[in-house]
C-alpha positions as MATLAB code, in Angstrom:
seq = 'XXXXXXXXXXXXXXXXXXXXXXXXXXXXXXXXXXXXXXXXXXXXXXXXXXXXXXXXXXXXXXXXXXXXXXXXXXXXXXXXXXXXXXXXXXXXXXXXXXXXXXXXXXXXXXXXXXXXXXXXXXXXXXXXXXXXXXXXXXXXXXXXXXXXXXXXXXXXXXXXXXXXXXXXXXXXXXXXXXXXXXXXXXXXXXXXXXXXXXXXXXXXXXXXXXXXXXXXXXXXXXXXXXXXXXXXXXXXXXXXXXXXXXXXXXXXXXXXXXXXXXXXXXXXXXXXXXXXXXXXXXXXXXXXXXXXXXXXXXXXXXXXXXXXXXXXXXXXXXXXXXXXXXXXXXXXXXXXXXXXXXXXXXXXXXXXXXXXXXXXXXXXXXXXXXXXXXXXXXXXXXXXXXXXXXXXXXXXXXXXXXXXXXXXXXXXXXXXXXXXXXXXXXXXXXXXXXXXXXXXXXXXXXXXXXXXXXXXXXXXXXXXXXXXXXXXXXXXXXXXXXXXXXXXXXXXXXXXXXXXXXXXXXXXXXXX';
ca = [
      12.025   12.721  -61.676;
      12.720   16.445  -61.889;
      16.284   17.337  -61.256;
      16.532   19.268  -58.357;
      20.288   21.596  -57.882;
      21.441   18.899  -55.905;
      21.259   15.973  -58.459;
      22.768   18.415  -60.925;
      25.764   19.270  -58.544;
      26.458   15.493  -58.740;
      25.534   14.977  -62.367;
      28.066   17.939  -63.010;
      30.871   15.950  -60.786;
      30.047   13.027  -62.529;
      30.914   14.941  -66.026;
      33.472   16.713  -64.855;
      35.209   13.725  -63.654;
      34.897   11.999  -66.964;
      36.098   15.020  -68.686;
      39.266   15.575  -66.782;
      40.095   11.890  -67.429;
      39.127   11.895  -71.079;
      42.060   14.449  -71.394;
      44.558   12.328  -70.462;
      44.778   10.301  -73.385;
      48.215   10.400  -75.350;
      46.774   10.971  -78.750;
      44.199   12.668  -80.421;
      42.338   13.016  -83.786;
      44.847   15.082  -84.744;
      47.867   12.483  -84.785;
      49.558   13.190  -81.540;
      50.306   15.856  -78.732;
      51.859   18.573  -80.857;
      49.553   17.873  -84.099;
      48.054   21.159  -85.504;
      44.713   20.789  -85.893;
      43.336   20.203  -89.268;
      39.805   20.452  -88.297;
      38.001   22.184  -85.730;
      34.625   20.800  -84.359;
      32.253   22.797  -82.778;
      28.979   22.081  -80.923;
      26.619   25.053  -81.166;
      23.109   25.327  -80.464;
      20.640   26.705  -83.468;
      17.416   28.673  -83.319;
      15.496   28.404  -86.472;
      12.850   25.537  -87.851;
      16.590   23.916  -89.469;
      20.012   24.015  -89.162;
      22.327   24.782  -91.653;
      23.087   22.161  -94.173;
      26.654   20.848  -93.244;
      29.350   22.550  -96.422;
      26.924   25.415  -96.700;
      28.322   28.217  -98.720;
      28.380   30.420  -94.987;
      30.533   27.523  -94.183;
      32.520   27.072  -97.226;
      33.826   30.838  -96.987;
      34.888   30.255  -92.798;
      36.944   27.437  -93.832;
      38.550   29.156  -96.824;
      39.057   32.407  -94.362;
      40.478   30.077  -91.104;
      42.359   27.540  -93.101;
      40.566   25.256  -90.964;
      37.684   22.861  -91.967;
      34.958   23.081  -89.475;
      32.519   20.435  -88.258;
      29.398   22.098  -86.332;
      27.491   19.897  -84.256;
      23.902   21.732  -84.647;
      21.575   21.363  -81.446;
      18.367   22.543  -80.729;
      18.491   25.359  -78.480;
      15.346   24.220  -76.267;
      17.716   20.673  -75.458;
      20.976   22.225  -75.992;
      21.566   22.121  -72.082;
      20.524   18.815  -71.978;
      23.269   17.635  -74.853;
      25.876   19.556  -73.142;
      25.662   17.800  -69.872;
      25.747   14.548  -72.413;
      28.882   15.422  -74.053;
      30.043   16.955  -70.780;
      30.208   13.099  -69.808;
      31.240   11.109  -73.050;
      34.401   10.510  -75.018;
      33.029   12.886  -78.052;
      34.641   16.094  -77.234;
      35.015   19.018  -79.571;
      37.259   21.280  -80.145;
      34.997   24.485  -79.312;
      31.535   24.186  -77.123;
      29.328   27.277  -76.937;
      28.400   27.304  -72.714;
      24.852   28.795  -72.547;
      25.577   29.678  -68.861;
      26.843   29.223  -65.482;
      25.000   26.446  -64.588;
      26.349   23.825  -62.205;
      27.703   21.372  -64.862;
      29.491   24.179  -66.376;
      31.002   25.569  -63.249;
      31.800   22.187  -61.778;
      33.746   20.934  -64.932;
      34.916   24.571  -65.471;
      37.186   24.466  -61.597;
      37.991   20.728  -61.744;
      40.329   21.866  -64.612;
      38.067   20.654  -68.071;
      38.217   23.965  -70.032;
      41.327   26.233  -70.826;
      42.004   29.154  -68.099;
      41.875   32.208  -70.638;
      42.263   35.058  -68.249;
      45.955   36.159  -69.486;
      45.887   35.404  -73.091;
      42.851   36.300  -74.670;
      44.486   39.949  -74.669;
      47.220   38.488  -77.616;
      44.270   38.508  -79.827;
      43.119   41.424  -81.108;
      39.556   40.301  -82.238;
      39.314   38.728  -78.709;
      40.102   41.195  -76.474;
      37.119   42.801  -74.853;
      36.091   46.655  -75.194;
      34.265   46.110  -72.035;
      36.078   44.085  -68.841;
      32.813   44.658  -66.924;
      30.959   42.282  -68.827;
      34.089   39.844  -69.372;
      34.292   40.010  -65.333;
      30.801   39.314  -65.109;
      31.039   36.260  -67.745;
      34.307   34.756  -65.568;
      33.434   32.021  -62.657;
      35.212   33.433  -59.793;
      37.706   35.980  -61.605;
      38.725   33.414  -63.833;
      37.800   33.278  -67.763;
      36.933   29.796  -68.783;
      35.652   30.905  -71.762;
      35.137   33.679  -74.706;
      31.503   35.449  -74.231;
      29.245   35.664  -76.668;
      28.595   39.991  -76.261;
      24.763   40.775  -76.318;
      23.790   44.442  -75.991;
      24.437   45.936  -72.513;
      22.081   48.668  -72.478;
      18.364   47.743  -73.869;
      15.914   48.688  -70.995;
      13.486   50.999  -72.600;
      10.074   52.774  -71.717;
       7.444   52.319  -74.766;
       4.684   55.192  -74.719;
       1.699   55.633  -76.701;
       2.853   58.538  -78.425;
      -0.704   59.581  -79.997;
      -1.952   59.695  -76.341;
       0.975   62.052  -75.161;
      -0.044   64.516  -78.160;
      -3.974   64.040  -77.208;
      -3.001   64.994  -74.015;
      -0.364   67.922  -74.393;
       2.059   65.490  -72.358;
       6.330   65.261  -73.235;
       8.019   61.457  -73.270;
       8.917   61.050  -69.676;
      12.507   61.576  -68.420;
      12.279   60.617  -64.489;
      10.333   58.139  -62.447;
       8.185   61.397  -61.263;
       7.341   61.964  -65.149;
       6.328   58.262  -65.175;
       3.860   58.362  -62.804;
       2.446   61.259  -63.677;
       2.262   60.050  -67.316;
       0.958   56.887  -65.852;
      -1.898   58.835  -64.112;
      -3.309   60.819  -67.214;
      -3.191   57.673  -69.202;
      -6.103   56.457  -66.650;
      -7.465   59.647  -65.592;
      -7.832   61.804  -68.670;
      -9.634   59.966  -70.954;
      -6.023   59.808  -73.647;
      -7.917   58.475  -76.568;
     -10.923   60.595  -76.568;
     -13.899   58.087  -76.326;
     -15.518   59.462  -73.282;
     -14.999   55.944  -71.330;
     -13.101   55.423  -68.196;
     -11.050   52.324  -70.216;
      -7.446   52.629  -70.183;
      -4.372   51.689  -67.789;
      -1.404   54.059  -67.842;
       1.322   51.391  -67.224;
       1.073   47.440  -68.412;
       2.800   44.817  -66.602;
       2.748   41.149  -67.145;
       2.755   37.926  -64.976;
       6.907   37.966  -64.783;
       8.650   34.412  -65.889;
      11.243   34.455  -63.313;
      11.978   35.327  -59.674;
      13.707   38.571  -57.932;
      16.133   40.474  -60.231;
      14.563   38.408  -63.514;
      14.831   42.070  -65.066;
      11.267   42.023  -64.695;
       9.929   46.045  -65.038;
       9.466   45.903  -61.416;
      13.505   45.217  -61.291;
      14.253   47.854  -63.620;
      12.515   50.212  -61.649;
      14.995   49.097  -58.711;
      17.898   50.099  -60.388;
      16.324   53.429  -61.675;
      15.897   54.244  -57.801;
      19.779   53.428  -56.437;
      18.760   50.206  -55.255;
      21.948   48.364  -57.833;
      21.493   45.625  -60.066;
      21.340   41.946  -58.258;
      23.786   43.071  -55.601;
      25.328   45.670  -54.728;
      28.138   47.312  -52.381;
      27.029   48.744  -48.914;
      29.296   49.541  -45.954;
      31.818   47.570  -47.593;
      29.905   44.139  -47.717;
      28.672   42.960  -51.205;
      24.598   42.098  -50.333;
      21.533   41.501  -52.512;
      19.717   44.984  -53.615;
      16.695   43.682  -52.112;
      18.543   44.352  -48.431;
      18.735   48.017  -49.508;
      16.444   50.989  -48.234;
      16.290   52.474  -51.896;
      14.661   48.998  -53.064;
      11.936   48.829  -50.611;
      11.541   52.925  -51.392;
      10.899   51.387  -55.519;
       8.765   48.998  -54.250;
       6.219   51.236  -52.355;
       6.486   53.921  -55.747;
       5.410   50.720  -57.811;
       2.701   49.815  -54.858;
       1.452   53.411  -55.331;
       1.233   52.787  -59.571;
      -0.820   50.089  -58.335;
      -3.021   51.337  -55.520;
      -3.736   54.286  -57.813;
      -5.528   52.042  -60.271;
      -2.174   53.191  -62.983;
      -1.266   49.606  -64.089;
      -3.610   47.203  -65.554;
      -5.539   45.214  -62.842;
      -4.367   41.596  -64.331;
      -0.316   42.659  -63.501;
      -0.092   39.222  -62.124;
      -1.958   37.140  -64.733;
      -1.364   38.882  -67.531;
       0.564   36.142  -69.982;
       3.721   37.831  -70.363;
       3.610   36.620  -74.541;
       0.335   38.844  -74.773;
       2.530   41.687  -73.380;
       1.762   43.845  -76.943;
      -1.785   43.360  -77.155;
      -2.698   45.737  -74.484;
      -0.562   48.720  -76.085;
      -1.793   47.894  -80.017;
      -5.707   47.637  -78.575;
      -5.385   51.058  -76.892;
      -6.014   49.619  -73.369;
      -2.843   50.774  -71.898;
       0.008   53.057  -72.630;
       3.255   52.305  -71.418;
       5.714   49.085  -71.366;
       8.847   49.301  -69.704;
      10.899   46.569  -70.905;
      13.706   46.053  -73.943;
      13.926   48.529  -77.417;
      13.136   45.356  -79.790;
       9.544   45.195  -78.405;
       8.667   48.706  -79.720;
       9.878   47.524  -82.743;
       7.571   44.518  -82.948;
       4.862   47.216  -81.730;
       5.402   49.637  -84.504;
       5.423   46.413  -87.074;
       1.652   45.498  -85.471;
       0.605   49.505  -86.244;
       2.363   48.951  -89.862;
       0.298   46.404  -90.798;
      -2.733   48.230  -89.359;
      -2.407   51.368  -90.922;
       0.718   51.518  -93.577;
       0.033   55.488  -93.919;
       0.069   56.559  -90.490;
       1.481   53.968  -88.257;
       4.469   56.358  -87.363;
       1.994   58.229  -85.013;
       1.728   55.332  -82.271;
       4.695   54.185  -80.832;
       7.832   56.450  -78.909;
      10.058   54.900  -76.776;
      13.208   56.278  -74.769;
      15.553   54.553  -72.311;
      16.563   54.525  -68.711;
      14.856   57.191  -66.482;
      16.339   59.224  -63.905;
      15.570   58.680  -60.697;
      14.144   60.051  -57.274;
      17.425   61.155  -56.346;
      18.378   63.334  -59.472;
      20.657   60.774  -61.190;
      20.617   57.814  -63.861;
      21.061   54.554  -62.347;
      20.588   52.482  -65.968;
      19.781   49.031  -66.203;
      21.915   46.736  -68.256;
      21.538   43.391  -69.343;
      24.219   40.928  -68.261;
      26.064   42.024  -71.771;
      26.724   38.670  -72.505;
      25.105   35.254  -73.534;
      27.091   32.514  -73.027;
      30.864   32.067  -74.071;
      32.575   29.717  -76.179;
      34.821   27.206  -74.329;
      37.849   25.001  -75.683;
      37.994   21.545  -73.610;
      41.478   20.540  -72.832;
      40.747   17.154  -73.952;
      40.977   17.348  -77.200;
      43.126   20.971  -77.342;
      46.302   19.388  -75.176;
      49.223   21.876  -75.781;
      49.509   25.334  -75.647;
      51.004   25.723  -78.802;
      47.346   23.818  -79.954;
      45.552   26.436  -77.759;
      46.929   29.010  -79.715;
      45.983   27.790  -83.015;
      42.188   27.611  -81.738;
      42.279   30.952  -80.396;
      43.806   32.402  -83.714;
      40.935   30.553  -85.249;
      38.718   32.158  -83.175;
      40.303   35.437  -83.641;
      39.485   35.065  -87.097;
      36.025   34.088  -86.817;
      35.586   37.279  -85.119;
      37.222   39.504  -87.720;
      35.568   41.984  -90.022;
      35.064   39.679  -92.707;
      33.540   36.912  -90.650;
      31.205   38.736  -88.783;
      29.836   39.596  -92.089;
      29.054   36.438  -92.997;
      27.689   35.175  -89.419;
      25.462   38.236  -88.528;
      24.086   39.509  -92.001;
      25.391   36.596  -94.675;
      26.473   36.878  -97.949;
      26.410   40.635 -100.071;
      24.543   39.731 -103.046;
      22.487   36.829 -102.190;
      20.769   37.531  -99.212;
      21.374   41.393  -98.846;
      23.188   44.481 -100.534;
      24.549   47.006  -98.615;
      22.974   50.908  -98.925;
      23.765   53.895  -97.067;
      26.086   51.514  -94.999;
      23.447   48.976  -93.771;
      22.482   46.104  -95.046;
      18.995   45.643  -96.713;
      17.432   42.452  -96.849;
      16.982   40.390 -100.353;
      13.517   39.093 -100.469;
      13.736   36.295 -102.509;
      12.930   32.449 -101.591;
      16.980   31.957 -101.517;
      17.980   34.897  -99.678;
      14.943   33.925  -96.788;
      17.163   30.660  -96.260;
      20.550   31.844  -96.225;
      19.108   34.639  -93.372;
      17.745   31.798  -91.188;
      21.193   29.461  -91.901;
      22.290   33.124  -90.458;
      20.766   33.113  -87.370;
      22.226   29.753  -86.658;
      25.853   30.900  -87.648;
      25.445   34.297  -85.643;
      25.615   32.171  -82.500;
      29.343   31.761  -82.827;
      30.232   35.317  -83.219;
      32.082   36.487  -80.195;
      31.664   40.232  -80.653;
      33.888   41.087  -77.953;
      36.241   43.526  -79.415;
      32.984   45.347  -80.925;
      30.330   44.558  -83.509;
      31.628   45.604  -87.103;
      29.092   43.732  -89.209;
      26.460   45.640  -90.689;
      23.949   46.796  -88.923;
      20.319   46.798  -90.660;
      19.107   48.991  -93.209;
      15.221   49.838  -92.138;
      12.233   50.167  -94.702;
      11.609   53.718  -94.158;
      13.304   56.605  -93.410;
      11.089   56.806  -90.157;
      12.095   53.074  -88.963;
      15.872   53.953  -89.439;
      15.584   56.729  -87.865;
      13.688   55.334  -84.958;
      16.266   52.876  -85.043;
      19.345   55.037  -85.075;
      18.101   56.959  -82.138;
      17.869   53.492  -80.128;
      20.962   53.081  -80.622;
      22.681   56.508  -79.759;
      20.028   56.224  -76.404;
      22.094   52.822  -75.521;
      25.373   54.443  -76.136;
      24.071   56.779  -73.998;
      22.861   55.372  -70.870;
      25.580   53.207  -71.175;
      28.004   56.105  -69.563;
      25.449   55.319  -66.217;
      25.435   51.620  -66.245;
      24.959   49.670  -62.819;
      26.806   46.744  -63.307;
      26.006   43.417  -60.633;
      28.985   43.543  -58.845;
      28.451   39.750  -58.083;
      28.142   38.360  -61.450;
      31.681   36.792  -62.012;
      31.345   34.753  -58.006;
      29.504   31.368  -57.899;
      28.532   30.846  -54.520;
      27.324   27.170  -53.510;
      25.256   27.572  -51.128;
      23.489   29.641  -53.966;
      23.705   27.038  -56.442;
      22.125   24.295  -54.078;
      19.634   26.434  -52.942;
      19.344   30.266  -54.465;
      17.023   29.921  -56.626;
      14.246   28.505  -53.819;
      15.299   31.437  -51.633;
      14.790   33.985  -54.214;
      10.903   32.893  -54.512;
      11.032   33.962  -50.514;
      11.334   38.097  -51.502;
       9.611   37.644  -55.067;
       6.555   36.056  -54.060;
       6.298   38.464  -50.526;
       7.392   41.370  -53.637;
       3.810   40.689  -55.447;
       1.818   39.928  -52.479;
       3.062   42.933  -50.488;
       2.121   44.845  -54.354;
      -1.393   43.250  -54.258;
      -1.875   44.656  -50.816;
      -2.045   41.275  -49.076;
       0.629   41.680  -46.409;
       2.073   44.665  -44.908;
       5.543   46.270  -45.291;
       6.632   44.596  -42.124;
       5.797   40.812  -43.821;
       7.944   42.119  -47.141;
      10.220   42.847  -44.552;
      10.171   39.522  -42.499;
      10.123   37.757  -45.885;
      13.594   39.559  -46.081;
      14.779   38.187  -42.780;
      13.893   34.801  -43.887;
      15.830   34.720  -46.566;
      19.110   35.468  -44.818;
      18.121   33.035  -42.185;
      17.291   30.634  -44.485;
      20.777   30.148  -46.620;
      20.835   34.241  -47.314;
      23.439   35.352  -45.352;
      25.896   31.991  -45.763;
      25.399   33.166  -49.588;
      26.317   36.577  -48.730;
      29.309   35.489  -46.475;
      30.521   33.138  -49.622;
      30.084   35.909  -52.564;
      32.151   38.489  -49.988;
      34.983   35.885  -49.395;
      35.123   35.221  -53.233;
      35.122   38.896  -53.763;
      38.197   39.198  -51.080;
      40.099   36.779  -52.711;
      39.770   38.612  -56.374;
      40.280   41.735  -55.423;
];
């Protein structure tokens, strides 16, 4: 039986019940209320083929470091909700949980009083207080931090160009949603690689994965023309961007890519893990989407052509819009936070001694070893970066790694080492990715709902959200008229919409 938000809700009351009353036990592992604790046990999802072997030498070093001896519970990531909703509701708590999202369970456990309330004391903690309180906002339920977030890069939204077509053509990296089409058009029109056939779409887009505001290209675009990010202020009232005139104005501009034969005619079938192929084969010339994928298109042209593969691939970032400014699109800057149940952390003075752990896990040193590993043995460190070791050891200490990098925090700023590219051409394609996310960062449009939880959105949001997304693509495909998108709109609001809106607005009153 497929769980529907409903039988969640309950499940999550269920758990959070059972979690609340697990906590009021008068002694713990560690030997009473006031115990330090010895060891601190973590449950953590992991992302390779294996996680790492328990006392690895990644391991060894954090518990020399912390004075702590640490007991990771590894989970696969693709059942790590699953096994949180199960420990969620047994007697097997531990000390630290990485919380992969707001979900129900999460948020249900989270306000019946299960996790830690963080909001004034994280700033103690130099390592855990946040260089950006947008994104901590965002990652609170309600104004109130349950938890430490797990920072992810804010700014990634990119625009990926065939850069041999722009020189075959005499054409300059576009800059504003005006250069895109018109980039867009010669990519069709004018023949860009020079075979005499009318064969090539200017812009690809996929069949999207998700619903409205999935940061699909479509939703980037959004932002780019004023429309905000999720939701947005208007008159006062926070409301979904999809209620805004400049959203239906970037809908009709992407209707007019579309109508104009400028994006490849499979946009709605096109198997979003085939996204590259298009680009590499010379059918198409432009992707807008995140940096890393024109870095796994420039690896496709290395191994193509080793000698020339720097001629392919350009990519820039946000793109200024109709009205003369940068509205950028950022990611929600965060994935998931690290949470410490009160249930088996029962004193403040405990609390303290996790969060100093975690303070140190998130030091220099520490970051070091969770985000690049071990100087030596897996990588050395040149020009300030860290090159990869390419030996059969070093490969598994970088995939125990990637399993370890999912309890860095981050928050007070990435200090590990960033990597050191193959050529001088990849580092400096790299190094110019990252001063283009520094800079569009400055013009960031943050959802100003992220931190509020509504319930009538959690019971039913998600099946309202198909309402606009599936009337977005139809109205696209020319199969209803601006007045259904519109209707579609309507229904929404009628249908749960504006209850939602009334419940984010009252939340946003009341944390103000």
């Amino acid at each position: 039986m497929p769980r529907t938000p409903r039988t969640l809700a309950a499940a999550a009351a269920l758990a959070a019940a059972a979690l609340v009353a697990s906590g009021c036990s008068s002694s713990d592992a560690s030997g009473g209320e006031d115990a330090a604790l010895d060891t601190i046990s973590i449950q953590a999802p992991f992302l390779g083929a294996q996680p790492p072997q328990q006392g690895d030498e990644i391991e060894t070093r954090l518990e020399e470091m912390t004075g702590k001896q640490i007991e990771v519970t590894w989970v696969p990531n693709s059942s790590y909700e699953d096994k949180t909703n199960v420990t969620l509701a047994g007697d097997q708590i531990p000390t630290v949980m990485v919380i992969q999202g707001k979900s129900p369970g999460f948020v249900k456990n989270a306000e019946a009083g299960a996790f830690w309330d963080l909001t004034d004391v994280l700033a103690d903690y130099p390592n855990l207080t946040t260089e950006n309180p947008e994104v901590q906002e965002a990652a609170s339920v309600n104004g109130t931090v349950y938890g430490i977030y797990r920072a992810r890069d804010v700014m990634r939204a990119s625009v990926i160009v065939r850069k041999d077509w722009l020189t075959n053509l005499g054409l300059q990296m576009p800059k504003t949603t005006e250069d895109l089409a018109n980039v867009a058009r010669a990519f069709t029109e004018d023949d860009p690689d020079g075979n005499g056939v009318d064969d090539t779409s200017g812009l690809i887009v996929p069949k999207w994965p998700g619903s409205i505001n999935s940061n699909s290209p479509w939703d980037v675009m959004a932002t780019w023309f004023g429309a905000g990010n999720g939701w947005t202020e208007r008159d006062g009232e926070l409301v979904p961007n999809f209620t805004t005139s400049e959203w239906m104005e970037a809908v009709d501009y992407e209707k007019s890519l579309i109508d104009n034969g400028w994006v490849n005619p499979d946009y709605a079938t096109l198997d979003s893990a085939s996204w590259n192929e298009p680009f590499f084969q010379g059918k198409g010339g432009i992707i807008v989407d995140v940096h890393s994928r024109a870095e796994q298109i420039r690896k496709l042209f290395k191994q193509q052509d080793p000698e020339n593969f720097q001629d392919f691939v350009d990519s820039t970032g946000n793109l200024v819009g109709p009205d003369g400014e940068m509205h950028a699109h950022p990611t929600t800057g965060y994935s998931g936070f690290l949470v410490i149940p009160k249930s088996q952390v029962r004193t403040e003075e405990q609390l303290r001694d996790v969060l100093q752990f975690l303070d140190t896990m998130a030091s220099e040193e520490a970051q070091i070893l969770e985000n690049n590993g071990i100087e030596g043995v897996n990588f050395t460190v040149v020009d300030g970066k860290a090159q990869a070791i390419d030996t059969p050891e070093a490969q598994a200490l970088t995939e125990s790694v990637q399993s370890w990098a999912q309890l860095g925090t981050n928050v007070a700023g990435y200090v590990a080492y960033d990597p050191k590219m193959a050529t001088d051409y990849e580092q400096a394609e790299y190094d110019e990715r990252r001063a283009i996310e520094k800079s569009d960062l400055e013009n960031a449009v943050y959802d100003e709902a992220a931190p509020y939880v509504s319930e009538t959105y959690v019971l039913k949001g998600a099946q309202l959200d198909n309402i606009v997304s599936d009337a977005r693509l139809q109205y696209l495909a020319g199969q209803i008229d601006k007045a259904a998108l519109q209707d579609a709109v309507e229904r929404w609001r009628s249908s749960g919409g504006d209850q939602i809106i009334a419940e984010i607005n009252q939340l946003d009153q009341e944390n103000s």
